[in-house]
C-alpha positions in Angstrom: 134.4 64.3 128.8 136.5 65.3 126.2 137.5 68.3 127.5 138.3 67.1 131.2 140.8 64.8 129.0 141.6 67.3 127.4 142.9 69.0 130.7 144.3 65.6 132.3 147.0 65.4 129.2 148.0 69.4 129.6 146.1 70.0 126.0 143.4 72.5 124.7 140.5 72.3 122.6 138.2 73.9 119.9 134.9 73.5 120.1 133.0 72.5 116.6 130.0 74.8 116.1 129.6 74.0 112.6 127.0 71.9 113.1 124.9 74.5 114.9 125.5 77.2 112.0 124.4 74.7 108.8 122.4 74.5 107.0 120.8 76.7 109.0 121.7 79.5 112.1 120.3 77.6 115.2 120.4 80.6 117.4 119.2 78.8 120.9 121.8 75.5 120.2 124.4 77.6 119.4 124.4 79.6 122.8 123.6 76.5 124.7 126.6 75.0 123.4 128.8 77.9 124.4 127.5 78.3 127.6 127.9 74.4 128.3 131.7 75.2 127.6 133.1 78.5 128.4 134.5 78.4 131.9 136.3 75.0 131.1 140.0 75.5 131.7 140.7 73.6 128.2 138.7 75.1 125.9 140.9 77.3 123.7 138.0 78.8 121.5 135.3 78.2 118.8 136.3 77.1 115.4 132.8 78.5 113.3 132.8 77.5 109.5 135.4 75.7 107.1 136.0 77.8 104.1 132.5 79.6 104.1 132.8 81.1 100.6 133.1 77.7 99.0 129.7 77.2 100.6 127.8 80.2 99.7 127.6 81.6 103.1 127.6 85.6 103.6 130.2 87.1 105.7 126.9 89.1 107.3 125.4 85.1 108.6 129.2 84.7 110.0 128.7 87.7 111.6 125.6 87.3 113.4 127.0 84.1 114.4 129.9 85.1 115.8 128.2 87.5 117.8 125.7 84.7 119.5 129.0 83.2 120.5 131.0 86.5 121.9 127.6 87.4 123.4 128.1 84.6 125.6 131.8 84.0 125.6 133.9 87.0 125.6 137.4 85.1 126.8 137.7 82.9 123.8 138.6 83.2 120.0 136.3 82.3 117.0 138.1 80.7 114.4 137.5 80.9 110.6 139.0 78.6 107.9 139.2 80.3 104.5 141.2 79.4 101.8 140.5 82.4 99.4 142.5 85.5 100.2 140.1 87.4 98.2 137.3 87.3 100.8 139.7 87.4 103.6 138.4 91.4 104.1 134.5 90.2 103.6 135.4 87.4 106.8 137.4 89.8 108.7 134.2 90.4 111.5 133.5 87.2 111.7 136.5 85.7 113.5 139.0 86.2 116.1 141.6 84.4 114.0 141.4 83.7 110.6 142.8 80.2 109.3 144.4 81.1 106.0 143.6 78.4 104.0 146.6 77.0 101.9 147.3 74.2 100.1 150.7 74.0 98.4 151.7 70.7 98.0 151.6 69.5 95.5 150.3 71.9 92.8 151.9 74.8 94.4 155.3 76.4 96.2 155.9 77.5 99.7 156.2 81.2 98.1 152.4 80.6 97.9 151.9 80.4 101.6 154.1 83.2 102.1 151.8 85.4 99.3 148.5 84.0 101.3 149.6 84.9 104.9 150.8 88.7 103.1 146.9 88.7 101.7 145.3 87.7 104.4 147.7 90.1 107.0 146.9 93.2 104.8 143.4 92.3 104.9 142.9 91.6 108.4 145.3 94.7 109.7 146.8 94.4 113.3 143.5 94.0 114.9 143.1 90.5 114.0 145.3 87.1 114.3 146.4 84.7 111.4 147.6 81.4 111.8 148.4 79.7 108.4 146.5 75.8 108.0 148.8 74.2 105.7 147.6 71.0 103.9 
């Protein structure tokens, strides 16, 4: 239902698969919830984990996750959110577009979103998309 209203006001959506990744990989719920999804005209893609270092998770689990998913979806991004530029490479394979994580205000400048969207486009090369999650 959310979707189809979604579509009725002109918007997209991403899909939350969080829930299906902690605090275990659910293999089977995390395809059925794809396949549920992928052919609707307002799904925009698949957001996978907030910041996944903080939480001790291995870029090789985000991987394998990520994989279910483009297994069964091959149309729509995966999304990561990661807010240390340091493991931006490690993340790299497990998204589509990586969510540069970075939280100026107010114990930081906007030169440090500029120095975190550098990091994270070195890291990723040209293969890969960035968008910058300010907050």
């Amino acid at each position: 239902m959310y979707l189809d209203r979604c579509k009725e006001l002109g918007l997209f959506a991403i899909l939350m698969l969080e829930s299906h990744l902690r605090p275990e990989l659910r293999r089977e719920a995390l395809r059925e919830a794809v396949c549920r999804v992928r052919n609707h005209p307002a799904l925009f893609g698949y957001f996978m984990l907030d910041r996944p270092s903080g939480a001790g998770i291995e870029p090789v689990y985000a991987e394998t996750a990520r994989a279910i998913v483009r297994d069964v979806d091959r149309l729509h991004p995966v999304l990561i959110l990661e807010d240390k530029p340091v493991m931006f490479p490690g993340y790299a394979g497990s998204c589509d577009i990586l969510l540069a994580g970075c939280n100026p205000i107010p114990f930081s400048t906007l030169m440090s979103v500029g120095d975190v969207l550098d990091r994270s486009w070195r890291a990723l090369g040209d293969v890969k998309s960035v968008f910058s999650c300010l907050q």
